[in-house]
PyMOL commands that place a pseudoatom at each C-alpha (Angstrom):
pseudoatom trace, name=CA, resn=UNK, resi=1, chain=A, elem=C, hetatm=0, pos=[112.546, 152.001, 92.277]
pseudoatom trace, name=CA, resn=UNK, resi=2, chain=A, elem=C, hetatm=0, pos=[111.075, 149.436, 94.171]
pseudoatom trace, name=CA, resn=UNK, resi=3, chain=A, elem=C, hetatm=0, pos=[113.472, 146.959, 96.441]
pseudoatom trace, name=CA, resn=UNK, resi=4, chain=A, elem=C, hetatm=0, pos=[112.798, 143.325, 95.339]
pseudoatom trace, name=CA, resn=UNK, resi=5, chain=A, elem=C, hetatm=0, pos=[112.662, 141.139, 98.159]
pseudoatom trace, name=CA, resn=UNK, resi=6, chain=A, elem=C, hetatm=0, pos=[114.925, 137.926, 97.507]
pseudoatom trace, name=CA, resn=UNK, resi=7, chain=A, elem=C, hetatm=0, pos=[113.512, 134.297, 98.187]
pseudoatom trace, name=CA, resn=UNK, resi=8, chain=A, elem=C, hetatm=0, pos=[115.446, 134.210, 101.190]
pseudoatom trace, name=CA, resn=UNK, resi=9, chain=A, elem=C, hetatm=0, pos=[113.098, 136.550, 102.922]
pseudoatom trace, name=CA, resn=UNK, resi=10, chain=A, elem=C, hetatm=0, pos=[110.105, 135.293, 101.168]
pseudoatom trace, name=CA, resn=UNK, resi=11, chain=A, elem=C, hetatm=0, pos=[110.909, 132.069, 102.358]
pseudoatom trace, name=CA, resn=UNK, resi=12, chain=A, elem=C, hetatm=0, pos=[110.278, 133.595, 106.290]
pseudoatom trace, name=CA, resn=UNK, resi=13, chain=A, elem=C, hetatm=0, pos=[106.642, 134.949, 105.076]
pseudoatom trace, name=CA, resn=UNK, resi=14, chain=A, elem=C, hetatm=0, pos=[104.718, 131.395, 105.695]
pseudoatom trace, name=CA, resn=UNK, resi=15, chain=A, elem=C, hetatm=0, pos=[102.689, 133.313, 107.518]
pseudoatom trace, name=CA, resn=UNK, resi=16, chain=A, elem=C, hetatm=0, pos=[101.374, 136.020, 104.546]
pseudoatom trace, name=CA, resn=UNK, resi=17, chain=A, elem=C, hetatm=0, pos=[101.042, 136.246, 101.204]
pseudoatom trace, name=CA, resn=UNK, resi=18, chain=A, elem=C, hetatm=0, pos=[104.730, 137.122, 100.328]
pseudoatom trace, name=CA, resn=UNK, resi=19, chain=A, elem=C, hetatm=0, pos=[103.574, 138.525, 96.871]
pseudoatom trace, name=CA, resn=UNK, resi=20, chain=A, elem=C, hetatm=0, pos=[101.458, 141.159, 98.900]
pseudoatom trace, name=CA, resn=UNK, resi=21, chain=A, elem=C, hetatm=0, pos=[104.463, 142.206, 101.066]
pseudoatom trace, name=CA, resn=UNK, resi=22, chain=A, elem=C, hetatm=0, pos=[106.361, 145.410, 100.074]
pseudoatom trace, name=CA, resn=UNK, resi=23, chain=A, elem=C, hetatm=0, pos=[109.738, 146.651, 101.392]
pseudoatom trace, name=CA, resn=UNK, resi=24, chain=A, elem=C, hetatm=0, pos=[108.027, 150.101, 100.733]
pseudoatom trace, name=CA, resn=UNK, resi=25, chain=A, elem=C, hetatm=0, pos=[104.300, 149.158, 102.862]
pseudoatom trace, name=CA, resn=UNK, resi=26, chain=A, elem=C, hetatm=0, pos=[105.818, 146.383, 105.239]
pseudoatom trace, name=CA, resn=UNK, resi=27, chain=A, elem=C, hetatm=0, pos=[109.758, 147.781, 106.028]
pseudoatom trace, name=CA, resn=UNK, resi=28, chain=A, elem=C, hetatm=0, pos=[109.238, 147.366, 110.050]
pseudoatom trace, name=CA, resn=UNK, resi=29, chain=A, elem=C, hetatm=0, pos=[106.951, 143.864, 110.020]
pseudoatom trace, name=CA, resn=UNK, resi=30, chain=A, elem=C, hetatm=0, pos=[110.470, 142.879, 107.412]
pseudoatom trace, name=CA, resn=UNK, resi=31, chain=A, elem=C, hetatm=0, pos=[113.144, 144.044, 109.756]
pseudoatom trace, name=CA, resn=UNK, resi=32, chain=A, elem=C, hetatm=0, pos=[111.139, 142.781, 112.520]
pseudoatom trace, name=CA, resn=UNK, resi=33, chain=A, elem=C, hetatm=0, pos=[111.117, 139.415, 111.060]
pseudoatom trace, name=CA, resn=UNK, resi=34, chain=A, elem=C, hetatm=0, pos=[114.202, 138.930, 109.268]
pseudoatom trace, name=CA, resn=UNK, resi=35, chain=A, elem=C, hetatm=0, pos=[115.698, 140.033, 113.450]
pseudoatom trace, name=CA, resn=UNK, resi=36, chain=A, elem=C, hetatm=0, pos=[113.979, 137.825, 114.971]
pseudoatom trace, name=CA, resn=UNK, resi=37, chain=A, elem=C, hetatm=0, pos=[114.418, 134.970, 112.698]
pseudoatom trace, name=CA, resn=UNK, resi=38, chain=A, elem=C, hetatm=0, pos=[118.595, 135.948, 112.475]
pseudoatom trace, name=CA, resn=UNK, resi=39, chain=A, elem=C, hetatm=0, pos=[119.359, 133.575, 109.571]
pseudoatom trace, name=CA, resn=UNK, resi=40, chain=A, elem=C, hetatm=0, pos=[122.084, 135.085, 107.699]
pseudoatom trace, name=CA, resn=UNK, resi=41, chain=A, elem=C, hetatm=0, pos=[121.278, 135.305, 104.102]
pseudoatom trace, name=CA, resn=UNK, resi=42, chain=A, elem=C, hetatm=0, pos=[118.627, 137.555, 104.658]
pseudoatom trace, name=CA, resn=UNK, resi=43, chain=A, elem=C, hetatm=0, pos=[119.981, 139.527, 107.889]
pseudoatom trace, name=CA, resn=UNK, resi=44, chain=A, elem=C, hetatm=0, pos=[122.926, 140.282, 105.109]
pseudoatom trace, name=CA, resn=UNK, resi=45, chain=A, elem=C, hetatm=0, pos=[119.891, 141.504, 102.343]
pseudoatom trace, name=CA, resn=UNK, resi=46, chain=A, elem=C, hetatm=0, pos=[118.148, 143.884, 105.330]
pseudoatom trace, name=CA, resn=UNK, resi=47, chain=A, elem=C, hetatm=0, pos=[121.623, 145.087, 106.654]
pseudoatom trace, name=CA, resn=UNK, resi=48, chain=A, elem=C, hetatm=0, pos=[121.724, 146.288, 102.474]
pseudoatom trace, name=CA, resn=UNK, resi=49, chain=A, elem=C, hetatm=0, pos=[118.476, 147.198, 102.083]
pseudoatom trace, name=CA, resn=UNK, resi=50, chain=A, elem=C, hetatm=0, pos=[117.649, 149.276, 105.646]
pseudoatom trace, name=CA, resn=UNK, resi=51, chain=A, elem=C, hetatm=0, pos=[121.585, 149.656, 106.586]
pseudoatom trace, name=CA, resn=UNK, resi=52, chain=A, elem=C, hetatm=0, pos=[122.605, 149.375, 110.256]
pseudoatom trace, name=CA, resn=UNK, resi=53, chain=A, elem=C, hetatm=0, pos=[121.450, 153.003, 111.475]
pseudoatom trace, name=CA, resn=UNK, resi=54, chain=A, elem=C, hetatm=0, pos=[117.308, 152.345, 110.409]
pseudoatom trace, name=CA, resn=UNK, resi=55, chain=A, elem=C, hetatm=0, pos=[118.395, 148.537, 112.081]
pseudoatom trace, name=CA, resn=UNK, resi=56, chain=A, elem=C, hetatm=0, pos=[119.801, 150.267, 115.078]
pseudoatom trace, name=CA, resn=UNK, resi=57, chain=A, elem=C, hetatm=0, pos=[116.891, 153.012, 115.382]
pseudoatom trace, name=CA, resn=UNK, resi=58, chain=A, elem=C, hetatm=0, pos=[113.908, 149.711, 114.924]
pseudoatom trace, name=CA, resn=UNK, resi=59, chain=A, elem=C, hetatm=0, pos=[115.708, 147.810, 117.607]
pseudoatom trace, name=CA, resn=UNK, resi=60, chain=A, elem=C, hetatm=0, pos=[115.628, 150.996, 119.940]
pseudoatom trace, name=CA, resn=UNK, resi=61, chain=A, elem=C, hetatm=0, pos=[112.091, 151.955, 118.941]
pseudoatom trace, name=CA, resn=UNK, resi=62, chain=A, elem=C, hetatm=0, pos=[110.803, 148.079, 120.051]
pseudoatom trace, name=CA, resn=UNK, resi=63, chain=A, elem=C, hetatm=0, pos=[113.592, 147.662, 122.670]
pseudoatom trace, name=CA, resn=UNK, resi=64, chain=A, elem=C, hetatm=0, pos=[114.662, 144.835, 121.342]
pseudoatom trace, name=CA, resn=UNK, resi=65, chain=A, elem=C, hetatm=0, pos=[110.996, 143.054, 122.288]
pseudoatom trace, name=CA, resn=UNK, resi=66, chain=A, elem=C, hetatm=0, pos=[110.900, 139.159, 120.260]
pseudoatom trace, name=CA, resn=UNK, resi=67, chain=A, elem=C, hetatm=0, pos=[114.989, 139.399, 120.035]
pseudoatom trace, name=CA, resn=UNK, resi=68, chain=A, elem=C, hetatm=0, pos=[117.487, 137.616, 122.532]
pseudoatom trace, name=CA, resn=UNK, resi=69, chain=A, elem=C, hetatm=0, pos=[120.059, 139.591, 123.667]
pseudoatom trace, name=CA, resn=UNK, resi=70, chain=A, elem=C, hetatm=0, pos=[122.513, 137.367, 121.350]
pseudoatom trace, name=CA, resn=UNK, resi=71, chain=A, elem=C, hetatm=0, pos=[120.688, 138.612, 118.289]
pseudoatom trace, name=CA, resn=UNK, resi=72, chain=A, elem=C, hetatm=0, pos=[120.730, 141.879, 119.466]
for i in range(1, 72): cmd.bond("trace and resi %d" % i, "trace and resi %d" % (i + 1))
show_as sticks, trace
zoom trace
């Protein structure tokens, strides 16, 4: 089943088309995103949709790179 990706998080795609983007195809360019961004609505959506440990392991993998140690 594919994860629908709320308007919340569409709204943070200005930069793509957000009906090409794919929690499936595009799940780290999303967390990285949603992270760096840190608005709540749709930090809640990824926390449900990735959960913290594939949050936690992302983070690690980048070391944190485009976050500030606050939204880490």
């Amino acid at each position: 089943m594919a994860v629908e990706i709320p308007r919340s998080v569409r709204s943070l795609l200005h930069d793509c088309d957000p009906d090409r983007v794919t929690w499936d195809e595009h799940r780290e360019f999303l967390i990285d995103r949603i992270l760096s961004v840190g608005l709540w609505e749709p930090v809640l959506w990824l926390r449900r949709a990735a959960g913290d440990d594939m949050l936690r392991e992302r983070i690690v993998a980048t070391r944190g790179r485009r976050l500030s140690p606050r939204q880490i």
